[in-house]
N, C-alpha and C positions, 0 to 999 in steps of 0.2 A: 903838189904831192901826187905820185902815181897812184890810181888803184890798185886794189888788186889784183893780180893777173889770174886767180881762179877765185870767183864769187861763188860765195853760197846758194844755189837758185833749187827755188823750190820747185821748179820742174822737173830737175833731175832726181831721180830715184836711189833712196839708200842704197841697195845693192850695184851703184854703177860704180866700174873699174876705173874708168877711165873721167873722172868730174873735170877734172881741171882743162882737157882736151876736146868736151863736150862742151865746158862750158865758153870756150873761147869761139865758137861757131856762131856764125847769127841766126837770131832768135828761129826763124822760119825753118833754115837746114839745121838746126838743131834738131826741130821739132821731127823732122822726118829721119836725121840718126836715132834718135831717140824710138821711133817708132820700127825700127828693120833690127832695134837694141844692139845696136855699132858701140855702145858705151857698154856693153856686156859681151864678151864675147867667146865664155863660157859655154854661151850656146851653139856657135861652130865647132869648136871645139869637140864638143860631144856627138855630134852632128858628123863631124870629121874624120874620128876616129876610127869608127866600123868600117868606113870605107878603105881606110888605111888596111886595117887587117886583112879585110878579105884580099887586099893586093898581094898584100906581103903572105899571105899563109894560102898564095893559090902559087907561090913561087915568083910573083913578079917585083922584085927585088930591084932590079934594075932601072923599072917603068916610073922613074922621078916626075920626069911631065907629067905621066897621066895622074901621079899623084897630087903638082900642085893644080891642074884643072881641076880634078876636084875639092880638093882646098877652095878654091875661087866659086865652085857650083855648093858649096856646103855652106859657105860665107854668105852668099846670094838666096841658095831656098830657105836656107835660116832664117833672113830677112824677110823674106816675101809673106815664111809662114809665122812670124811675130806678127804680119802685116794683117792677114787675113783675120788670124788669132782675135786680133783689137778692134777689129771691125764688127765681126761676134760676137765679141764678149763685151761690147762698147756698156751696152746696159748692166753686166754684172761687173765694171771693172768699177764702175762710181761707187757702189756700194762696199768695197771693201778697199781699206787705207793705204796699201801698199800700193793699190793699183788706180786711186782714183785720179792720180795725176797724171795717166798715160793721155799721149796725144789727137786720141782720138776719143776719150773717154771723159776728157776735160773739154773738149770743144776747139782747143787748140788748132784742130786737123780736120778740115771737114771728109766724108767719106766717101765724097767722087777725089779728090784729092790721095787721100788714100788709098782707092782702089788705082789709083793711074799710076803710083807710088810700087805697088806691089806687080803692075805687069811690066814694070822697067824692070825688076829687078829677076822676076821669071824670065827677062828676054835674057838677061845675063846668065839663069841657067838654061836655057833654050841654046844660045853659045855650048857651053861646058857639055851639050848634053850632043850635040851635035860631032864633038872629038871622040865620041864612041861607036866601038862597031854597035852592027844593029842589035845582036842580041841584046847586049848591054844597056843600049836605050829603050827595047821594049820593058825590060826590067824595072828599069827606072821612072817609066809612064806606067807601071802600074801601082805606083804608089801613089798619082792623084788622089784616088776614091780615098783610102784611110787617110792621105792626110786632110782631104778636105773635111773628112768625119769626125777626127780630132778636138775643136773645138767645142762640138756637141757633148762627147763622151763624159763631162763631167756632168752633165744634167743629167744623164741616164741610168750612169753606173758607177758603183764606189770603186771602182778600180781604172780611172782614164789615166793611169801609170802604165798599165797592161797595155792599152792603145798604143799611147806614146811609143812603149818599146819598139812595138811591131815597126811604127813610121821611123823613129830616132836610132834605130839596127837595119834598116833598110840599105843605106849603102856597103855591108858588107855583102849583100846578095850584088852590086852593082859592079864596085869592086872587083867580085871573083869572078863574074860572068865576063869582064874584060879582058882579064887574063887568062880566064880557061878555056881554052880553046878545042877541050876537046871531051867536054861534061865528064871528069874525073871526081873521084873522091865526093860526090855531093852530099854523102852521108856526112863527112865531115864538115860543109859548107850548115848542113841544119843545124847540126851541132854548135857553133862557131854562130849562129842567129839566134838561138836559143837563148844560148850563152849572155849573147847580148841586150837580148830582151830583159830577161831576170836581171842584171847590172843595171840596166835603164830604169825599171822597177824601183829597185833600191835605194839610185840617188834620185830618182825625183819624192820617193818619198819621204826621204830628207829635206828634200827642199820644200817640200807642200808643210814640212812643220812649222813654219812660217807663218801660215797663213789658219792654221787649223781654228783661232778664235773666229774670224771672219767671216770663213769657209762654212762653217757650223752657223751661225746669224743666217746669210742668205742664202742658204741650202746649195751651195756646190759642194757637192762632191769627191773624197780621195783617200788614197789607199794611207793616209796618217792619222785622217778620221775614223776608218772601217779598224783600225788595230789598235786603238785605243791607245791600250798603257803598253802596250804589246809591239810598240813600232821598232825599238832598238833587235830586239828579236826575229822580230819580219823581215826585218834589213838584213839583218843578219845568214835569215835562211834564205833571202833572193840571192843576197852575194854566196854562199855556196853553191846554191844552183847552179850559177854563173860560173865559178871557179870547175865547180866537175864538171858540165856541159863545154867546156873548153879544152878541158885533161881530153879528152874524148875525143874532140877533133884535133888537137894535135896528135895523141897516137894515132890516130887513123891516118896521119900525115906522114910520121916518123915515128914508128914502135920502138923507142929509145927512152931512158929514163931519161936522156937530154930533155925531153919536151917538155916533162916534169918542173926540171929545174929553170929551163926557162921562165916556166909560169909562175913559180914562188914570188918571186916580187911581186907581182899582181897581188897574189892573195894575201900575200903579207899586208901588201898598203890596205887592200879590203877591209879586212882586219883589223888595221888601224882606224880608222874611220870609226868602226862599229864601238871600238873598246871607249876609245877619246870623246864621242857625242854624246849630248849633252841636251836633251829634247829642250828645257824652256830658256836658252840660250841661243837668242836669236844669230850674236855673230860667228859662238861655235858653227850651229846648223850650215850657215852659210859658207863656211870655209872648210866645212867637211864635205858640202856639194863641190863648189868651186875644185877642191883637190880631185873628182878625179877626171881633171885635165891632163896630171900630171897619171892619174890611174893609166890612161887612155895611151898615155905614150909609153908604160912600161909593156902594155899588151903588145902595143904594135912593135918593139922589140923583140918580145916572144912571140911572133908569127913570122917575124922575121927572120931568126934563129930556125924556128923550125921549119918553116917552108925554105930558105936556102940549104939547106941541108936533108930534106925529102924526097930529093931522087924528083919533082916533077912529078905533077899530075898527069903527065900523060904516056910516063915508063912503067 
């Protein structure tokens, strides 16, 4: 009789996409998919997205390569910074449930291992980052410092969501600086990161609802714990933030009620999110983070809309 062809393994983590594809890998390359979270990939995703925009709403419509290089550099630092992440956090991941079976936190992975893991996968954005002119890559080398900073933030401050944004909307500045060839509209480009910080905000502190019994035991840190009963709310007011810090750089792009309606679906889905969650419903939580993957592609439709049709940054 055959086994099974996807085993139940308890090294992979409830929230993985992809079990039955992780689970068919041996044991060892498991352990390092599992570590760069290739079995999750919700975090490219999010990761991917701003970068999108800022292409599409600096007018670069056209530039498909440059967009799946970054696709490929969003895939890879995503990785790298799960990688680092675990190596950090190796002592606070044992103590709380969801994350004591990570690969480095279970022993699974030793940490020279892991770190040789994570400069493989920096060389693959060292690649990606090299298909940029230079402004573009200066840009992009200054986000070492905060993301290296990233992991700390929840020791320090109840808000390491605010961090994140800053790191996890970084490639819309990356993005538009590729395209813009001739620093137009920047007021719009702030706008447009803003934008994205508050959004970043909002779902991860969705996602930290997860973890808020744990997170509270070993004193980390986050913006689901600091709002208490208050978090459906908070979401709520980052996603506005986010929704009119984005009205804003799209008129500044196209003074047209078009740009308007381009963004409606956005906020609509926002929206959804906010009405439908469900704080102690762990697989709500989880699928109202996971969707805005699907947020992320309505925006970069409307940057797309309205940077094709913005006359260019540089008339």
């Amino acid at each position: 009789m055959n086994k099974p062809a996807a085993p139940c393994d308890p090294e992979i983590v409830p929230d993985s996409e992809h079990r039955s594809l992780i689970a068919r890998l041996p044991a060892r390359w498991r352990d390092f998919a599992l570590l760069a979270r290739f079995d999750r990939p919700i975090g490219w995703w999010l990761l991917f997205w701003p970068c999108v925009w800022g292409v599409m709403l600096a007018g670069g419509e056209q530039q498909w390569q440059l967009v799946l290089w970054l696709l490929a550099g969003a895939i890879a630092m995503r990785g790298a910074g799960c990688v680092y992440n675990d190596i950090v956090d190796a002592d606070l991941d044992r103590k709380v449930a969801r994350t004591a079976s990570r690969p480095v936190a279970s022993g699974r992975v030793r940490r020279s291992a892991a770190w040789a893991w994570l400069l493989a996968l920096c060389g693959v954005g060292l690649l990606v980052l090299l298909q940029l002119r230079w402004q573009a890559q200066a840009v992009a080398l200054a986000s070492i410092a905060p993301v290296a900073a990233y992991p700390f933030m929840k020791r320090i401050t109840w808000w390491p969501q605010a961090w994140l944004g800053l790191v996890f909307s970084w490639g819309a500045l990356v993005g538009w600086v590729e395209v813009d060839t001739c620093g137009g509209h920047l007021g719009a480009l702030a706008a447009l990161y803003l934008g994205s910080i508050a959004w970043v905000i909002g779902y991860d502190t969705i996602y930290a609802l997860q973890d808020r019994e744990d997170d509270a035991l070993v004193g980390i840190r986050s913006s689901a714990l600091a709002m208490g009963a208050r978090v459906t709310g908070g979401v709520a007011g980052f996603y506005a933030v986010a929704v009119l810090m984005w009205g804003l750089a799209f008129w500044m792009i196209r003074a047209d009620w078009l740009a308007f309606v381009a963004l409606a679906p956005m906020a609509v889905h926002l929206a959804g999110q906010v009405v439908t969650l469900r704080q102690g419903d762990g697989e709500n939580v989880l699928a109202r983070f996971r969707s805005n993957r699907d947020a992320g592609l309505l925006m970069a439709l409307a940057c797309w809309v309205v940077g094709n049709g913005g006359g260019g940054l540089c008339s």
